[in-house]
N, C-alpha and C positions, 0 to 999 in steps of 0.2 A: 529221820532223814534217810532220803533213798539213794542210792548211788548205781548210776545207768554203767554200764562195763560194758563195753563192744570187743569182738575180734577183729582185727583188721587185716584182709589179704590183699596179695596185690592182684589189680583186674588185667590177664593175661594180655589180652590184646591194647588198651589203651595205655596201660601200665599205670595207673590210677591207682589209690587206695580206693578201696570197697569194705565199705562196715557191714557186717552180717551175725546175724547167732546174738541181739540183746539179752540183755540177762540183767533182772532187779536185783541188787545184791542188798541186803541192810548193814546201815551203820551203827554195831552194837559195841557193848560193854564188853569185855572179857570174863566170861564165868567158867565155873567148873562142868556142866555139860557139854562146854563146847570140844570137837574134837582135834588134835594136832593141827593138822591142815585151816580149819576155820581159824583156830588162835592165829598161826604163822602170816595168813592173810591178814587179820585183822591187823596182828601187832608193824610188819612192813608198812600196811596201806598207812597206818598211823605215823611211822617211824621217816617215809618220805614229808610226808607236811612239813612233821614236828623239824626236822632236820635241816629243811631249806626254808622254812619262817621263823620259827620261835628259835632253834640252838642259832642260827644266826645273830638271831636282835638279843639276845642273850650273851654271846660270843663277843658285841662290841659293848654291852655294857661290862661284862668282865676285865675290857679293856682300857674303858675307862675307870673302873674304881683300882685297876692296879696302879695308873699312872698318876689319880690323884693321891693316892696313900702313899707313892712313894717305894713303891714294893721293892725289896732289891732284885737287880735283872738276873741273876745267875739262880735265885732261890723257886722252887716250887712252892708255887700259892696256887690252890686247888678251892674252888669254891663248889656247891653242889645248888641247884634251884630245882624246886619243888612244881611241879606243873599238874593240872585237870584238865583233860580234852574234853569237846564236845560230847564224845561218845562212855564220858565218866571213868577213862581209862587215868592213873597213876602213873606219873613220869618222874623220874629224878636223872638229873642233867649235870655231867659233874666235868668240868672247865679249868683245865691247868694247865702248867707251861709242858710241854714236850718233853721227855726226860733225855731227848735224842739230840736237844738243843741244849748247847754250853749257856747261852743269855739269851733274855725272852726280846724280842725285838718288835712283835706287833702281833698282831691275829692271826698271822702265818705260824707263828712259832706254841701256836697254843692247842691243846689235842680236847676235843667234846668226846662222851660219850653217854648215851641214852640208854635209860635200862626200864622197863615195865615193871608193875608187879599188881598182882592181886590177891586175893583172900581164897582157899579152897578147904575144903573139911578138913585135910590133910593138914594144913598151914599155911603158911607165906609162901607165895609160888616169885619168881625174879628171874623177869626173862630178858637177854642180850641180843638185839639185831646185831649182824654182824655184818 
C-alpha cells in the first residue's frame, strides 16, 4: 500500500491552501536497514491510527471488563493487548488506572501507552512514541 503525502502552503493572494511537492511514500515493516528518521516516521505515522482507533476501542473495552469483574476503584489494574498492523509492525498496549488518580472513575481516569518492538541482529529493539 502506498500513501500519497502532500505539502501544504497557504496561496498568498487568495489565502487558499495549495497542495504542492507529492511524494509516494511506502507503507512498510520495521527492519534493521532502515534508518533513524524512516523508523521515527514509520513508527508516529503508525502510532496516530493505532491511537485514535484501536487504544480507543481498547480503552472502552478495559472499561468494561473492570466494571463487570468488579475491580476495586482505588486499586491499579493494568491490562496489556497484543496488536499486528497492517504494515506487520508489533504493538503492546498497556491500559491502567492513573496512579495521579485516588479512584478510577471512567476512561478519563485511565492512562494508555503504546510501545513498538521488533527483531534486529543485535536483539529486541522497543521503541516508545512519546
Amino acid at each position: 500500500m502506498w500513501h500519497l503525502q502532500a505539502k501544504k502552503i497557504q496561496h498568498c493572494i487568495y489565502n487558499k491552501p495549495l497542495f504542492i511537492r507529492f511524494k509516494l511514500n511506502p507503507l512498510t515493516m520495521l527492519v534493521e536497514a532502515m534508518n533513524p528518521v524512516e523508523i521515527a516516521t514509520q513508527v508516529y505515522r503508525e502510532y496516530s491510527k493505532i491511537y485514535f482507533t484501536t487504544a480507543q476501542r481498547l480503552l472502552k473495552e478495559y472499561d468494561r471488563e473492570r466494571r463487570k469483574l468488579k475491580i476495586d476503584k482505588s486499586r491499579i489494574y493494568t491490562r496489556h493487548y497484543t496488536i499486528k498492523t497492517a504494515q506487520k509492525n508489533n504493538w503492546i498496549i498497556f491500559i491502567g488506572k492513573a496512579p495521579s488518580k485516588e479512584k478510577y472513575k471512567g476512561m478519563e481516569c485511565a492512562n494508555t501507552c503504546c510501545m513498538v518492538y521488533y527483531y534486529t541482529s543485535k536483539g529486541f529493539r522497543v521503541l516508545v512514541p512519546v
